[in-house]
N, C-alpha and C positions, 0 to 999 in steps of 0.2 A: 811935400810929395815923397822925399824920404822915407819919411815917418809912415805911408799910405804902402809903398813899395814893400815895406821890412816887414809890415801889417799884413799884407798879402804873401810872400814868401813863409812866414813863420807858421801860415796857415797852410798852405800846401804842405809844406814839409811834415806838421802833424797828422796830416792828411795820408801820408806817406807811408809814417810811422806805423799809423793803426791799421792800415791797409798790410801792413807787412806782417804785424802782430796779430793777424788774426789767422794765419795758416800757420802750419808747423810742418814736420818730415817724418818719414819713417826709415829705419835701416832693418829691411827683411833679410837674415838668414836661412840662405835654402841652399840642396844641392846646385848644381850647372843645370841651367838648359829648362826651365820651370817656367813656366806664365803665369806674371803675377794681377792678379786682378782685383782695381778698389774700387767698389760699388757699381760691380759687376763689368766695368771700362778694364780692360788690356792697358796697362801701363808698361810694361816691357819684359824680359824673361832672367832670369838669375844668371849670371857667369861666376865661374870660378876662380876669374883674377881681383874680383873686389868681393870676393867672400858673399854672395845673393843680388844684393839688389839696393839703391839709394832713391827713396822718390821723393822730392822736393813739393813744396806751397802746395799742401794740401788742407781743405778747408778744416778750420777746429772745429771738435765734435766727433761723435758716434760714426766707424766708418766697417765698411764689412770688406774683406780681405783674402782673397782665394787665389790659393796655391793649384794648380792644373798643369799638368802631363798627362800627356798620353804613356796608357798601360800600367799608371800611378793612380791609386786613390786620390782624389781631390779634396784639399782641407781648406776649411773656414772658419775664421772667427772676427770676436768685434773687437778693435780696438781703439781706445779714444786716444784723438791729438789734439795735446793740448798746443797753444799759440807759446810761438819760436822755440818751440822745443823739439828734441828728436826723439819718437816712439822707436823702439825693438822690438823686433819680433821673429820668432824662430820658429821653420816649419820643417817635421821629418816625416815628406811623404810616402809612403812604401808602393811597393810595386803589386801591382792588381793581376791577379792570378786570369778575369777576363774583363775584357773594356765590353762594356754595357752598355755605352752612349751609343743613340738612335739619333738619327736626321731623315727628315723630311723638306721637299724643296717642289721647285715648279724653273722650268727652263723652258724661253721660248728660241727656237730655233730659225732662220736664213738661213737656204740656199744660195749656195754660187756655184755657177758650170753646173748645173742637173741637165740626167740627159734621162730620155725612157726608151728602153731595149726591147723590140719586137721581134723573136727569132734572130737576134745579130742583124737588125736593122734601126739605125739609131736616131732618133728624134729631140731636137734641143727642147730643153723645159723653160720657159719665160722667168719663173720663178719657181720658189717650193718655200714652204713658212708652215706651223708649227707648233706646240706644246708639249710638254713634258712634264707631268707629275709624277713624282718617286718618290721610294721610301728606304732606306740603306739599315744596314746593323753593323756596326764595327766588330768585327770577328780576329782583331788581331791589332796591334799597335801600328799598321802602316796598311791594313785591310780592310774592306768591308763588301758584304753581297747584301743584294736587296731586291727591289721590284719596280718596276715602272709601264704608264702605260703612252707611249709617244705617238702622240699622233701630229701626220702629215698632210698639206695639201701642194699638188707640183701641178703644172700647169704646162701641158705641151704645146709645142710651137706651133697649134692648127686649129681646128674651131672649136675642140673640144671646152668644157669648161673645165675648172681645176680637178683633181682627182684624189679624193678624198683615202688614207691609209692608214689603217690602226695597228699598233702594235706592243701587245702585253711583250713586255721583255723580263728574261732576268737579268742580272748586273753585278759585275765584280769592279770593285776600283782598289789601285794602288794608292797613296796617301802619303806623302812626306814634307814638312817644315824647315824648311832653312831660314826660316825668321817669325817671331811671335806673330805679324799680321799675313805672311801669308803661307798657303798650302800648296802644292802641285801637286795635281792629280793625274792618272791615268784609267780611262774608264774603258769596258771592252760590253758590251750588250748583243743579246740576242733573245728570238724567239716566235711568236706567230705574227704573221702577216693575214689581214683580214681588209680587204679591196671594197667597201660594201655597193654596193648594186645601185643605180641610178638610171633615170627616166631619160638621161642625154644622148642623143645621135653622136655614134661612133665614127670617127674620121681617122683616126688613128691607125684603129684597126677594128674588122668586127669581134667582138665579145669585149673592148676595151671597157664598158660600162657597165658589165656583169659582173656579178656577186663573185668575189673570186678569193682564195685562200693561198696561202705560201708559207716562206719564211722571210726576217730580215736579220740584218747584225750593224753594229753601230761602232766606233771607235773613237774617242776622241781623246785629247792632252789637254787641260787648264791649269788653271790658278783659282783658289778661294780666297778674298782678300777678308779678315777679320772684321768686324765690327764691334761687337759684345762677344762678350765670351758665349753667346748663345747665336749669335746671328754674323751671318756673313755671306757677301755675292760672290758668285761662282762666273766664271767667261772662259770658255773654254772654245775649240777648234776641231774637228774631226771629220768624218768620214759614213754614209750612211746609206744603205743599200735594202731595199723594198720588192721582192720577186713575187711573183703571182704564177703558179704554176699547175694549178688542180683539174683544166680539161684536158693535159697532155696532148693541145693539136698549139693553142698559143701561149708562149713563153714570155712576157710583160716583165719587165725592172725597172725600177725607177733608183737612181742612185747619185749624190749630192754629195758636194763640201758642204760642211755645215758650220756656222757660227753660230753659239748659245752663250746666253745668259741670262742670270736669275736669281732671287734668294738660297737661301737654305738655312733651317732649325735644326740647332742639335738639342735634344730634351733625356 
């Protein structure tokens, strides 16, 4: 039984060995504050008390390797780890005279507390729910403006049925990183409001199901949490406001906290 025991351990332990032998390390030199990424995964970002960055038990073999900042060109290359050994590698990326990266995303938006404003006479909403497809250009290292087209539907507290709102917006967001995987945003939106016309009996008010025009604006605060250096979901919290104002006798708003969230592509 010994002899079976010592037969079994001596095999795990081999077992062990090769399993350990088969990864290696790398030690990237870079400036502070860089995200380093190996086959296309966020492994973590450079500091400058251990001179870049140490990444541990990476498989042996051909691995691709990108250095990324924001307002910095982004550098790539291949390099191979061999088993139990430690690759080097040194990256000096310069600063990008303009950031180029483009995102594209879709956010579906909740209502909480909607109410709809008839001449300053106010109606509780049941609910109000939502989409959002955008497209952003980063115009600055902690900037970007873009376009979006968000549409709404809120549902007042009477017999109506929900009320459908369209709205092409423009978009400006703030953008800042206090850690490789996530972002905090600040987004501010505006632009047309378009009510489109519907066959439903008005209880609300009359003209409430008429084809009607406005303006809206939107605000919200979130978070981006990383995924790939290409993809990551967005949840964010804000504030969102839908007026209808074009026969000048009825004044109609529809306005919501709002909770979002959703993908987003940066390409």
């Amino acid at each position: 039984m010994n002899i079976f025991k010592l037969f079994v351990f001596s095999a795990l332990f081999s077992l062990c060995i090769q399993g350990f032998a088969q990864t290696g390390s790398i030690q990237i030199y870079c400036k502070p504050d860089v995200n380093i990424y190996i086959n296309d995964k966020l492994v973590g970002r450079t500091s400058g008390e251990m001179s870049g960055l140490f990444v541990e038990n990476i498989p042996a073999g051909q691995v691709s390797v990108r250095a990324y900042k924001q307002g910095y060109s982004a550098e790539t290359t291949i390099v191979t780890i061999e088993e139990g050994k430690i690759s080097e590698l040194y990256f000096n990326i310069q600063k990008s005279d303009f950031q180029k990266e483009k995102q594209i995303g879709i956010q579906l938006h909740f209502g909480t507390f909607g109410l709809f404003n008839v001449n300053n006479v106010f109606t509780k909403a049941q609910y109000s729910f939502g989409f959002t497809p955008h497209f952003d250009v980063q115009i600055h290292n902690h900037f970007a403006a873009g376009i979006e087209v968000m549409t709404m539907w809120g549902k007042p507290d009477t017999e109506d049925e929900p009320r459908l709102m369209i709205h092409p917006n423009l978009r400006v967001k703030a953008m800042f990183s206090p850690t490789p995987k996530l972002r905090i945003e600040i987004l501010v939106a505006s632009g047309f409001a378009w009510w489109p016309e519907n066959q439903n009996t008005a209880h609300l008010t009359s003209g409430f199901n008429d084809n009607r025009t406005g303006w809206d604006f939107r605000a919200a605060a979130g978070i981006e949490y990383v995924l790939t250096e290409k993809t990551a979901l967005c949840l964010n919290f804000g504030y969102c406001a839908s007026s209808s104002t074009n026969d000048n006798i009825i004044w109609i708003t529809h306005d919501t906290m709002l909770v979002s969230f959703g993908p987003v592509f940066n390409f």
